[in-house]
C-alpha positions as CSV (number, residue, x, y, z in Angstrom):
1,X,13.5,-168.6,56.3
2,X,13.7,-165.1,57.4
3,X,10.8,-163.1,58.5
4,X,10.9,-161.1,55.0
5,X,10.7,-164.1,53.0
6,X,8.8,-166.0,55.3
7,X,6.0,-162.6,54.6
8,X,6.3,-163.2,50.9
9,X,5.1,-166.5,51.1
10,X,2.7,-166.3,53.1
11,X,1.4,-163.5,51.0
12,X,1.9,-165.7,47.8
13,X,0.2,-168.8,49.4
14,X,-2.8,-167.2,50.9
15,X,-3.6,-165.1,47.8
16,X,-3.7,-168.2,45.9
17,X,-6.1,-169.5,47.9
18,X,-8.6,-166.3,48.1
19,X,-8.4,-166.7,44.4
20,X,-9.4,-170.0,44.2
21,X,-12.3,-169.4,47.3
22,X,-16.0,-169.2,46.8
23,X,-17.3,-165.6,47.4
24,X,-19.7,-165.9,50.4
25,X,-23.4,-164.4,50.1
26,X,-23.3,-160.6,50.6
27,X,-27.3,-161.7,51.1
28,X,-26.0,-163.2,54.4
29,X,-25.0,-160.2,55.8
30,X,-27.8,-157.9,54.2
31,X,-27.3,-154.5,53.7
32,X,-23.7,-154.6,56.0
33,X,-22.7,-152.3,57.4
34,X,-26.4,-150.4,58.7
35,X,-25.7,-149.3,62.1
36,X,-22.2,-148.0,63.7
37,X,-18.9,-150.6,64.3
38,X,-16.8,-151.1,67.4
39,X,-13.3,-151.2,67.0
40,X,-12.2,-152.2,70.4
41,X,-8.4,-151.0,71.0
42,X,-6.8,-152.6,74.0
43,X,-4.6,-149.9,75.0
44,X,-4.7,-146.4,76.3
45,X,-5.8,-143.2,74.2
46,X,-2.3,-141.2,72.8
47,X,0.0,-144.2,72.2
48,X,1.2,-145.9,68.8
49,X,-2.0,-148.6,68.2
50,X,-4.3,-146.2,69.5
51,X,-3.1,-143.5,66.9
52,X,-3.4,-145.5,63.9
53,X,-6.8,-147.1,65.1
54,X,-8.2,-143.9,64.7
55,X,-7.0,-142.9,61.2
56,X,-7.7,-146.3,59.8
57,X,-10.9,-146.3,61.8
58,X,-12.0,-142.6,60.2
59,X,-11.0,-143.7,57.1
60,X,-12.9,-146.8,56.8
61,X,-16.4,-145.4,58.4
62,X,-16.5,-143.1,55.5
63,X,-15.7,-145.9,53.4
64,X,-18.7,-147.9,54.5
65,X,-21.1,-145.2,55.3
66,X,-21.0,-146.0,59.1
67,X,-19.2,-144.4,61.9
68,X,-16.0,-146.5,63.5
69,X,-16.2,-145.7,66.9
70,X,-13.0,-146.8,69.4
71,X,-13.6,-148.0,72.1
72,X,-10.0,-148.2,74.4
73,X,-9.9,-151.0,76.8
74,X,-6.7,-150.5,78.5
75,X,-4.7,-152.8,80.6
76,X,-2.7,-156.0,81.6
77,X,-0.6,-155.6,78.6
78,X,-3.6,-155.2,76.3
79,X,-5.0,-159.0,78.0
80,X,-8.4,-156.6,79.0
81,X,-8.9,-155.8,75.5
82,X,-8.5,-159.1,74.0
83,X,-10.4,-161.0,76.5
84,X,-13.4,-158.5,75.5
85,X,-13.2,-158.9,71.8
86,X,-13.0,-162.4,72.0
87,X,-16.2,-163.2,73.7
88,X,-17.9,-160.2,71.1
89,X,-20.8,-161.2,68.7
90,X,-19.4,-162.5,65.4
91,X,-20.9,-160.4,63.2
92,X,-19.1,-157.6,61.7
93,X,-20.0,-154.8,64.1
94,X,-17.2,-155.9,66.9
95,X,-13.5,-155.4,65.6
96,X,-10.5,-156.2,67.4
97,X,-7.3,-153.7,66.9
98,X,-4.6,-156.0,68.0
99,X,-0.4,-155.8,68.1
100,X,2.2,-158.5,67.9
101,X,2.2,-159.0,71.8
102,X,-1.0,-159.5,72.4
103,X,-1.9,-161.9,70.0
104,X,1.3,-164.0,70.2
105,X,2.9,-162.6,73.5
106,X,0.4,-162.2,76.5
107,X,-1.8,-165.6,75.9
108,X,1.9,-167.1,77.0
109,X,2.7,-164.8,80.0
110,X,-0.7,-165.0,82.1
111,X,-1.6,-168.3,83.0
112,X,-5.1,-167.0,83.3
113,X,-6.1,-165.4,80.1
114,X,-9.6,-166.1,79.2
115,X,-9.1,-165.9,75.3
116,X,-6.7,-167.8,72.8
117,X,-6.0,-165.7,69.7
118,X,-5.6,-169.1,67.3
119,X,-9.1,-170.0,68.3
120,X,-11.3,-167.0,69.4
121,X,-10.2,-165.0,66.4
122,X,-9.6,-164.8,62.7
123,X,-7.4,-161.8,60.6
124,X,-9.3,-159.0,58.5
125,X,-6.3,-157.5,57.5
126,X,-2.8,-156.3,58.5
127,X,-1.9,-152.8,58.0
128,X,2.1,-151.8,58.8
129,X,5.2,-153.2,60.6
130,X,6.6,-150.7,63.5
131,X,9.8,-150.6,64.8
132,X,10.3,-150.1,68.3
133,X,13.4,-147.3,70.0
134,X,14.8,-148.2,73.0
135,X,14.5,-144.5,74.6
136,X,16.0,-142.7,77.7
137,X,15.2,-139.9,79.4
138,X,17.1,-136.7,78.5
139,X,19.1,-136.8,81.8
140,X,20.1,-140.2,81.9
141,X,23.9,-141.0,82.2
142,X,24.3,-142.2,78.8
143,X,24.0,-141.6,74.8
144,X,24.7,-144.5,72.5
145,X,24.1,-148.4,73.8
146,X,27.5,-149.1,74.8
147,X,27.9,-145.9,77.5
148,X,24.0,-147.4,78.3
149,X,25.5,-150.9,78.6
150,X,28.3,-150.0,80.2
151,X,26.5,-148.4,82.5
152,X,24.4,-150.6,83.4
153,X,27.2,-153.5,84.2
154,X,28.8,-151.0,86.9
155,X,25.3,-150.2,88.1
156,X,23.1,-153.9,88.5
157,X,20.3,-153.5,89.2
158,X,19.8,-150.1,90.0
159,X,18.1,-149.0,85.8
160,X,14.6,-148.6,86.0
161,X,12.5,-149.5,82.6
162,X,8.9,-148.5,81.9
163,X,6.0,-150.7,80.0
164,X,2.7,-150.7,79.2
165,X,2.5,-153.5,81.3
166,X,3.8,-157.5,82.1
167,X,3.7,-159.1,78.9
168,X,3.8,-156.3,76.2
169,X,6.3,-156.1,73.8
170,X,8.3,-153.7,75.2
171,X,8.2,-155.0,78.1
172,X,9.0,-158.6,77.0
173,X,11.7,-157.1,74.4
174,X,13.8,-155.3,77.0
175,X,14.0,-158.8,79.2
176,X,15.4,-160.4,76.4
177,X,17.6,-157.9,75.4
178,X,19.3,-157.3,78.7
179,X,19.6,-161.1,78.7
180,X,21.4,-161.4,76.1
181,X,23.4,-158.2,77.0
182,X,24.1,-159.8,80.0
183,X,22.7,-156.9,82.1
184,X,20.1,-156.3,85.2
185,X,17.4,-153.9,84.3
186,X,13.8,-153.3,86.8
187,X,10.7,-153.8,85.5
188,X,7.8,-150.6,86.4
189,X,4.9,-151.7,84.5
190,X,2.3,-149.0,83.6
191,X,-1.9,-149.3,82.8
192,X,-1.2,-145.6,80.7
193,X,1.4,-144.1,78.7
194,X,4.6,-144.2,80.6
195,X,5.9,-141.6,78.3
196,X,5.3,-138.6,80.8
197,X,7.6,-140.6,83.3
198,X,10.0,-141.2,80.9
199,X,10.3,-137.2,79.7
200,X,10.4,-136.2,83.9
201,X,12.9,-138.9,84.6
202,X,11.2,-140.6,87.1
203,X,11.9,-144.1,85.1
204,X,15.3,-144.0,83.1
205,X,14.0,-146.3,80.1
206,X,11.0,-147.6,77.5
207,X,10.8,-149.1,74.6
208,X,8.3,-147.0,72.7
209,X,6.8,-147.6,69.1
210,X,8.3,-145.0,66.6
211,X,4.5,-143.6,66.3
212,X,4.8,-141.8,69.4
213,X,8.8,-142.1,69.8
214,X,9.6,-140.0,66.6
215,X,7.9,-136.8,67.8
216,X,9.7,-137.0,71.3
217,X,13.2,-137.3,69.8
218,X,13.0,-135.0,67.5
219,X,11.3,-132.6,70.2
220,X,14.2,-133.4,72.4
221,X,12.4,-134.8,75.4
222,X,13.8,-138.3,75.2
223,X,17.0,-139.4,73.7
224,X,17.3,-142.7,71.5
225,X,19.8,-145.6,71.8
226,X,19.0,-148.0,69.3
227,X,16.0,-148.8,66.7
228,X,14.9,-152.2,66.4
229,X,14.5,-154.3,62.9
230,X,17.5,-155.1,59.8
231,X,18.1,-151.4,58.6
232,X,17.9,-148.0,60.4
233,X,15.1,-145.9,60.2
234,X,14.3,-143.2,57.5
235,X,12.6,-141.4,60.1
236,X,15.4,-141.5,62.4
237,X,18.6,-142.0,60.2
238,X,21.5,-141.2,63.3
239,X,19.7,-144.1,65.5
240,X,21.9,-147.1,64.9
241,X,19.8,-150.7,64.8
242,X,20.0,-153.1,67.9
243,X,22.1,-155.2,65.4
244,X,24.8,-152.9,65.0
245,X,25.3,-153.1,68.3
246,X,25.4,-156.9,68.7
247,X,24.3,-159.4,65.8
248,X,22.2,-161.5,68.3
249,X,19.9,-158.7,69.7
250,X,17.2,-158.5,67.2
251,X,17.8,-160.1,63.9
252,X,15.5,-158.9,61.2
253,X,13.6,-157.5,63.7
254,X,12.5,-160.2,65.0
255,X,12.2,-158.9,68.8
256,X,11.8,-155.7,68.5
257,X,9.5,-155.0,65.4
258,X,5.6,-155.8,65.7
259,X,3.0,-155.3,63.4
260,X,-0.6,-153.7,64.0
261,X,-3.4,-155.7,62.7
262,X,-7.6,-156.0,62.3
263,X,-9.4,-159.0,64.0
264,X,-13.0,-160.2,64.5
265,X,-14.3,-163.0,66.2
266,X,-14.4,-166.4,64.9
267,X,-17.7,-167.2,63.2
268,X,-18.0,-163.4,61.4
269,X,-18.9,-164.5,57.9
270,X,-16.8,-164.2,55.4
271,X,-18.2,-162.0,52.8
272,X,-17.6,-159.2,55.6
273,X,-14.5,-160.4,56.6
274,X,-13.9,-159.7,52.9
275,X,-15.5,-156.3,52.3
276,X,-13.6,-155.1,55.2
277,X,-10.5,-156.4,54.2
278,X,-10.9,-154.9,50.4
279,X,-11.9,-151.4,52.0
280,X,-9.1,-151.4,54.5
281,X,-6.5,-152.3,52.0
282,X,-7.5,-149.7,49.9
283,X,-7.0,-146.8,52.6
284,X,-3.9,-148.4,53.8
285,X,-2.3,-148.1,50.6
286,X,-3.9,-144.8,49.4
287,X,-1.0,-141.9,49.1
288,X,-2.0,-139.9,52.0
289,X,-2.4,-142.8,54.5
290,X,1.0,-144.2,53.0
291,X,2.6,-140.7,53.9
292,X,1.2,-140.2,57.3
293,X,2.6,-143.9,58.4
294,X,5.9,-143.3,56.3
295,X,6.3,-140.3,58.6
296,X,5.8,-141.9,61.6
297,X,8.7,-144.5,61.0
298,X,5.5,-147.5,60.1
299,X,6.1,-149.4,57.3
300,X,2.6,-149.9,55.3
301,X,1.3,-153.3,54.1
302,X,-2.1,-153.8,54.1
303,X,-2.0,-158.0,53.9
304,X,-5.0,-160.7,53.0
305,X,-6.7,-161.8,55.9
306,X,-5.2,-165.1,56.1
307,X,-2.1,-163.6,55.8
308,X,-2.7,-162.3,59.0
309,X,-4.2,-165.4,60.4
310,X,-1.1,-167.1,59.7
311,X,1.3,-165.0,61.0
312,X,-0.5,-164.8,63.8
313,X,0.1,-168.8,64.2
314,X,3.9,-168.3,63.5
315,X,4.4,-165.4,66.4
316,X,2.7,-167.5,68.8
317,X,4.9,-170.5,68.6
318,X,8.1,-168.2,68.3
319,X,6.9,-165.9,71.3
320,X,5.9,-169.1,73.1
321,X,9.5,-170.4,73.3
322,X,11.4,-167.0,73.8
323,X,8.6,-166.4,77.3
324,X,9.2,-170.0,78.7
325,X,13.0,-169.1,78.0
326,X,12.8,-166.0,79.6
327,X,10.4,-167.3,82.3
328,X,8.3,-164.7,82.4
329,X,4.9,-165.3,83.8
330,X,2.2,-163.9,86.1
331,X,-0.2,-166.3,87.6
């Protein structure tokens, strides 16, 4: 099943069962929300989940009366983050804005992370898919993906790729795509944006979100090779897909796309894990929220919570298998 149909039933499946599911008691939570939320981000302030944190975080404090406040906990490929969400009073007041990677990525590449995102954590609601670009610097010897791999096949070794750290997608993306490119990139991984290094030249290549990608391209201060997911990009209509390139690099997307998502704890009680999922639905699909993502390359969902939950599951068998194959770790 592909992962577009494998979304639709999942979607089908769980919205069966919310239909079918006994409202908890808002009198459990009293008068939720009365004092301000946490949304804890666990990346640095400026890149892709950070910037739609904040406008799904505005959006929903005035939805709820209460102010959303971020809270960035950078580092070890968002590990930092998670491992402080996880061990966060269930009770509606600690949120946990999470990616792809580190919910079904990370857990697999440190041997020592302190949280397991099947067990410390349950879905509120998924808001968009995002496409990733495989970005160069301006200067860089090469324009489309075969001068890059070309390139890179005369030069082993000697290609330099940022990240935002061991274990991120783009990190983990890249390794798998020079595998199966049969090429020898380095690995620089960064605690903050690695976008300034990119732009300067001092690292040749990223893999950077369309969120923060688009602007740079279009500014001219990094230079795109290929787009990740089944079709090109609106946003970006002259950046072919990994796929056109070679049918094996990232099929539907399935390597380079990632989705941004709302956690809490296990334990939060349902009837809030409800309320915020109907409230964050609602701005996710409202026209201007819909426009602002559309415009950054995002592709807007805004999924049930167990929707989320289960994906979740899927991504971390499917990333599990793809990192021991890879044999990426740190211990």
């Amino acid at each position: 099943m592909n992962p577009m149909h494998r979304r639709q039933a999942l979607t089908i499946a769980t919205g069966l069962a919310a239909s079918i599911a006994v409202p908890g008691a808002w009198a459990q939570s009293g008068g939720y929300p009365n004092r301000p939320i946490k949304l804890i981000v666990p990346f640095p302030a400026g890149i892709s989940p950070d910037v739609v944190a904040r406008l799904i975080g505005d959006k929903l404090g005035q939805a709820l009366g209460q102010p959303v406040v971020i809270d960035n906990r950078p580092g070890a490929g968002g590990m930092i983050g998670a491992e402080a969400a996880a061990v966060s009073p269930a009770d509606g007041y600690n949120l946990f804005f999470a990616v792809k990677s580190v919910m079904a990525i990370a857990p697999h590449v440190y041997t020592t992370a302190k949280y397991n995102p099947l067990r410390d954590f349950r879905g509120v609601a998924e808001i968009l898919l995002v496409p990733h670009v495989l970005t160069a610097t301006p200067g860089a010897p090469y324009n489309t993906m075969k001068e890059f791999v070309d390139y890179a096949k005369r030069n082993p070794g000697k290609i330099d790729f940022a990240s935002l750290g061991v274990g991120s997608q783009p990190h983990v993306a890249l390794e798998a795509w020079a595998a199966r490119l049969g090429i020898k990139l380095n690995h620089v991984p960064y605690k903050s944006n690695p976008s300034p290094d990119v732009m300067s030249g001092v690292v040749s290549l990223s893999v950077e979100a369309s969120t923060t990608a688009i602007p740079l391209i279009k500014a001219g201060k990094i230079k795109a090779l290929g787009i990740s997911g089944a079709e090109r990009n609106a946003a970006l209509p002259d950046v072919p897909t990994m796929t056109e390139f070679a049918a094996n690099l990232d099929p539907n997307g399935v390597i380079g796309n990632s989705w941004h998502g709302i956690f809490t704890p296990t334990g939060t009680p349902d009837d809030i894990v409800n309320r915020l999922n109907t409230e964050i639905v609602k701005i996710v699909k409202s026209p201007d929220v819909q426009t602002r993502l559309r415009g950054l390359g995002l592709t807007p969902t805004g999924m049930p919570a167990a929707t989320l939950t289960a994906e979740v599951s899927t991504d971390y068998a499917y990333w599990g298998q793809l990192v021991k194959e890879l044999g990426v770790k740190v211990e």
